[in-house]
N, C-alpha and C positions, 0 to 999 in steps of 0.2 A: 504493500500500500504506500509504497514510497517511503518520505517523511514523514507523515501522517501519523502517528497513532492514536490509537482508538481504546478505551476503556472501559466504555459499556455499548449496548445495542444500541443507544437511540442516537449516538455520535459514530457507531459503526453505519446504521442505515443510512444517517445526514450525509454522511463521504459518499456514501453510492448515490444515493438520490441527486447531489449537486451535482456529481461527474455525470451520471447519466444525464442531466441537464446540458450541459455545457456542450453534448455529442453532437458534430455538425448531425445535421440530417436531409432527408429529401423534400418532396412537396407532399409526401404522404407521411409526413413526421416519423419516418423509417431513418436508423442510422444507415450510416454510408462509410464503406472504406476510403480512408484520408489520411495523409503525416499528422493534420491536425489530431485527430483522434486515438492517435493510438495511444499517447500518456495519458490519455481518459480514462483507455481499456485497460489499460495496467492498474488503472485504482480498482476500476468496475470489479476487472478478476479478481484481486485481494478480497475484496470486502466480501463478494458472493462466497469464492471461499471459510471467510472470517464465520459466514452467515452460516454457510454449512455446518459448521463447526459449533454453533448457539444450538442447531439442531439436534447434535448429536450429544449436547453437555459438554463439550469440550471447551477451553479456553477461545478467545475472541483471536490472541496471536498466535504466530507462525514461532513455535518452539522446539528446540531439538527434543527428543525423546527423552533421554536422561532430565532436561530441564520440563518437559510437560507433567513428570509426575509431581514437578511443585506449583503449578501451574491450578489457580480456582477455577474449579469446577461450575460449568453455567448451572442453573437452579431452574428447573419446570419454570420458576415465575419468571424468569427472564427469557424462556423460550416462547411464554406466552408475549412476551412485552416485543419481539420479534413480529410475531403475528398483528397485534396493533400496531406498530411502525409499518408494517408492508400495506397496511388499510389506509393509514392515514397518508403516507405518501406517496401512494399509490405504485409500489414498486413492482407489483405485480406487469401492469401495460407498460410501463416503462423497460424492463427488463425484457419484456418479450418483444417490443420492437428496437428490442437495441441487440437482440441476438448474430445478428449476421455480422455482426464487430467482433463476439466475444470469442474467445477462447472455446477449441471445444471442451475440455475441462469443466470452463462456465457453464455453457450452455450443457453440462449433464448436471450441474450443482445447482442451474436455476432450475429445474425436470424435478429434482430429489428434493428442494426446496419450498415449491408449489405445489408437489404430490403430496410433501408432509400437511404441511399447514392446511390443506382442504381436507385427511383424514381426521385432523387433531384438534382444527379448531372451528368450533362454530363461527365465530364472528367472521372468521377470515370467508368461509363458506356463504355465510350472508353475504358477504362484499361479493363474491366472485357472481352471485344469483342476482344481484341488485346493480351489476354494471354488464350488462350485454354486450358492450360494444368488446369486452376483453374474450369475451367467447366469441362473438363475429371475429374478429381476428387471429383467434386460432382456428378458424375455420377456413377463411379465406388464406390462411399461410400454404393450404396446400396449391394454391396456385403459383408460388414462387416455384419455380422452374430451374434452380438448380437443386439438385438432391443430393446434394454430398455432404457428409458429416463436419467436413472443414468448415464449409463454405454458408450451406445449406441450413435452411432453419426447418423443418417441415416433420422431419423426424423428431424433434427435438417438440415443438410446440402440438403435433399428434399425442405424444406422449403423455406432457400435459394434460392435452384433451381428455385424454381418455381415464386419467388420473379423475379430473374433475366431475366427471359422468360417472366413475364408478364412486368414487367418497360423496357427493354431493347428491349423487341418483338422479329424483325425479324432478328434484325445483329443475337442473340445468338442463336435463332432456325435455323439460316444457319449452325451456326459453328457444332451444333449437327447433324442436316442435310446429311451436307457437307464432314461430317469426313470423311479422310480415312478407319479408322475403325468403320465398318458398325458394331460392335456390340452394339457401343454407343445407338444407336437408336434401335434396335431389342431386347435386351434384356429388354428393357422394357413390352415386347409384350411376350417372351420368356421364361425368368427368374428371373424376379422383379414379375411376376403375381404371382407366386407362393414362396414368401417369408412368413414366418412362422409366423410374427407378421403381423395380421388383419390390425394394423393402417398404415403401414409401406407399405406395398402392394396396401391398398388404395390410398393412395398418389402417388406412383410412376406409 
């Protein structure tokens, strides 16, 4: 994370939230590959990982081994205070349109991140039911057109999906459902069947 250090969650999530701000982006408020951005992605990684790490109980830094076993242990209540910092600064849609920058690393620590917090936490689950537009957009990820794990976001945000549709159930399969736009649901049946990467198609 740089020079940066971070001591609790709410000044670990500020560091990603601000860098995720500052990420050039396109006219569809998607990041973009740039020289600009890449000492962004270097925080983004850190902190995602740091985040991982609030996840699992682990300390928030990057410690040797012998030095992690002195290392405090994160506490359930700070795993929940994870889960309301990702509500409140919305790092959920921020992280997933900023994936085609990140790290693949990142992009499997943001998957295990958002998979967590919609098994684990209500409130994070309300947020995810109560903004559509962050499920229209992993929905619509499968129309990015490259499928590769470097590059590619599709596998990474299916994942997701499907995370969110299994922990969240029936609120998010209404909202897909339910849409106005009937393409959300039919393109799956229509124009995700015949997506050009094998694994990418099986999933969706």
């Amino acid at each position: 994370m740089g020079n940066k250090q971070v001591k609790s969650v709410s000044q670990l999530a500020s560091l990603c939230s601000d860098s995720l701000a500052t990420l050039k982006k396109d006219k569809n408020d998607k990041a973009v590959h740039s020289d600009e951005n890449e000492e962004h992605c270097k925080i983004i990684n850190g902190t995602v990982q740091a985040m991982k790490n609030v996840i699992l109980g682990k300390p928030i830094s990057q410690l040797k081994k012998k030095e992690d076993e002195k290392g405090e242990k994160l506490s359930p209540e700070q795993r929940k205070k994870l889960a309301a910092e990702f509500i409140q600064k919305e790092l959920t849609m921020a992280l997933i349109k900023s994936l085609k920058v990140l790290s693949v690393d990142c992009k499997r620590n943001v998957v295990l991140i958002c998979s967590h917090l919609s098994k684990e936490d209500g409130d994070y689950r309300d947020h995810i039911t109560q903004n559509p537009d962050i499920l229209e957009f992993l929905v619509s990820a499968y129309n990015d057109h490259d499928y590769t794990s470097e590059t590619g976001i599709s596998l990474y945000t299916g994942d997701i999906l499907q995370a969110f549709i299994r922990n969240i159930g029936d609120r998010v399969a209404s909202v897909i459902l339910m849409t106005d736009d009937s393409n959300w649901l039919w393109a799956f049946f229509s124009t995700h069947v015949d997506i050009a990467s094998f694994d990418v198609q099986t999933q969706a």
